[in-house]
BATORMAR-265940 format. One record per atom (N, C-alpha, C): x, y, z; residue in one letter. Coordinates in pm, whole numbers, plus 50000, padded with zeros to 5 digits. Layout:
XYZA
...
//
This chain:
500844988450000X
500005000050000X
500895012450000X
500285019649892X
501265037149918X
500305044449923X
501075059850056X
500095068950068X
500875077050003X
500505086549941X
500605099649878X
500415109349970X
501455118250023X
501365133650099X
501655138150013X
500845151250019X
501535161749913X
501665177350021X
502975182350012X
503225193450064X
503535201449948X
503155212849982X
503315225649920X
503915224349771X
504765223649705X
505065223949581X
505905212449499X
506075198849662X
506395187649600X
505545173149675X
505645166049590X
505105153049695X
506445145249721X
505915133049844X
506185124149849X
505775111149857X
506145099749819X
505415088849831X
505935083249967X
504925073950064X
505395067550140X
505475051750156X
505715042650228X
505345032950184X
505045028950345X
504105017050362X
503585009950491X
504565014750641X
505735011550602X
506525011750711X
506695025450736X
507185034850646X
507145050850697X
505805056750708X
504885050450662X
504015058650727X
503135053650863X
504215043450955X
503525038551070X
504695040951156X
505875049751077X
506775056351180X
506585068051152X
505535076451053X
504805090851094X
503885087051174X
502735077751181X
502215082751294X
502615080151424X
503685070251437X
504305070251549X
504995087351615X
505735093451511X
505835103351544X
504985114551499X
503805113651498X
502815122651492X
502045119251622X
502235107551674X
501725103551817X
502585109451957X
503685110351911X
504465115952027X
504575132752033X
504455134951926X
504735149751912X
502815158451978X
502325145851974X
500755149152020X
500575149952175X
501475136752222X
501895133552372X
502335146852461X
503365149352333X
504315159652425X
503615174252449X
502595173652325X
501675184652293X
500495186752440X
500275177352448X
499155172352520X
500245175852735X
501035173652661X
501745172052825X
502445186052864X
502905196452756X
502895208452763X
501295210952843X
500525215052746X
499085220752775X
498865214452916X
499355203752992X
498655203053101X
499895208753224X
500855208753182X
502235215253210X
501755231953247X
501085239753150X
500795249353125X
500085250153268X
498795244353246X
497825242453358X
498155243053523X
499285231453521X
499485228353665X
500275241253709X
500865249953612X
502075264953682X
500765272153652X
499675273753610X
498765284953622X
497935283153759X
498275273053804X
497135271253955X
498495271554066X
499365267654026X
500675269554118X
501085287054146X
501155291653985X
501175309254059X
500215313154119X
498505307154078X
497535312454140X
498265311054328X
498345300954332X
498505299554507X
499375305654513X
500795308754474X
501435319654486X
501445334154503X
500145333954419X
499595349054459X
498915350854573X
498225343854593X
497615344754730X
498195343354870X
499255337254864X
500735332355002X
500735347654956X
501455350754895X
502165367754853X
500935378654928X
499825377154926X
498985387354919X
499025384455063X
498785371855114X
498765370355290X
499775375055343X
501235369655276X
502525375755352X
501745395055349X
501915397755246X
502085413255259X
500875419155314X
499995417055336X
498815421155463X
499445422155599X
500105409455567X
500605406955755X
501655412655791X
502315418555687X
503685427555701X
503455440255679X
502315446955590X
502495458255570X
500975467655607X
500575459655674X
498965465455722X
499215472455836X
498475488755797X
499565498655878X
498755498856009X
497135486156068X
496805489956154X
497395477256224X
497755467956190X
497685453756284X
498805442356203X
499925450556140X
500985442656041X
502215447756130X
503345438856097X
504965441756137X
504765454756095X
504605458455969X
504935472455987X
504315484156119X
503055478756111X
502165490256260X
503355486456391X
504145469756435X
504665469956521X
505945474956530X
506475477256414X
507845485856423X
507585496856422X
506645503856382X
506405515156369X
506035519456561X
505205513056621X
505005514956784X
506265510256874X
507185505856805X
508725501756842X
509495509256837X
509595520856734X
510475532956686X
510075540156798X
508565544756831X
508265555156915X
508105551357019X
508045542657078X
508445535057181X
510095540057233X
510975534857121X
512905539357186X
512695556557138X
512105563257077X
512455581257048X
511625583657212X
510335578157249X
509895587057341X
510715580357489X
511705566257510X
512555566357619X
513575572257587X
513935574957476X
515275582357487X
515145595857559X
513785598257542X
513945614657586X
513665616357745X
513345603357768X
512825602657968X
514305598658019X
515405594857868X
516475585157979X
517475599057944X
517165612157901X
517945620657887X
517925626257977X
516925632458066X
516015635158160X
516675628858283X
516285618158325X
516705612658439X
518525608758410X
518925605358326X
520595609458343X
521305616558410X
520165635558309X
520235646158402X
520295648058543X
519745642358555X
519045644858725X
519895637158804X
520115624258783X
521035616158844X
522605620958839X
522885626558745X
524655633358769X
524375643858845X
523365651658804X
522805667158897X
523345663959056X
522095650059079X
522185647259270X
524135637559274X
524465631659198X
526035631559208X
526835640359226X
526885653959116X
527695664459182X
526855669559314X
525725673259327X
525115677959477X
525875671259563X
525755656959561X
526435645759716X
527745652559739X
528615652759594X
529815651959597X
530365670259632X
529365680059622X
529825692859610X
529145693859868X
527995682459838X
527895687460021X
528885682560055X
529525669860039X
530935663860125X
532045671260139X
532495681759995X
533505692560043X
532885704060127X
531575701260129X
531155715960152X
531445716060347X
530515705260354X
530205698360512X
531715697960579X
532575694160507X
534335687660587X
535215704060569X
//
């Protein structure tokens, strides 16, 4: 038995055996076709969940009422407003040091 393909501006003839090693490789090239497209599929539901991990991380990091960011942010003003009580009482504490130290010459 011969099949006749004809492409574009020439033919070829085939005979039994090549044309049951085209569809052999018209079968694989379908496989691989077929295994892309579901390839495709399984990374379109894989970024989907990716997007959504991403969208949870960054809520929970950058939500300015109840995220890491709101707690660093009450952390910053937290150390600016002790720095300014531990400037304060420093003060005061060298103040009553020289006092002790200025009554002991004063007293002797």
């Amino acid at each position: 038995m011969i099949f006749i393909v004809e492409y574009k501006l020439w033919r070829i003839t085939l005979n039994q055996k090549d044309r049951t090693e085209f569809d052999l490789i018209h079968n694989k090239i379908d496989h691989i076709t077929q295994s892309i497209d579901e390839l495709k599929q399984e990374m379109e539901t894989a970024h989907l969940k990716t997007d959504e991990n991403l969208s949870f991380i960054k809520e929970n990091l950058f939500n300015p009422h109840e995220g890491l960011w709101a707690e660093t942010k009450l952390n910053t003003q937290f150390r600016k407003d002790s720095q300014k009580w531990r400037g304060v009482i420093g003060t005061g504490f060298v103040g009553l040091l020289f006092k002790h130290i200025w009554d002991m010459f004063k007293v002797s």
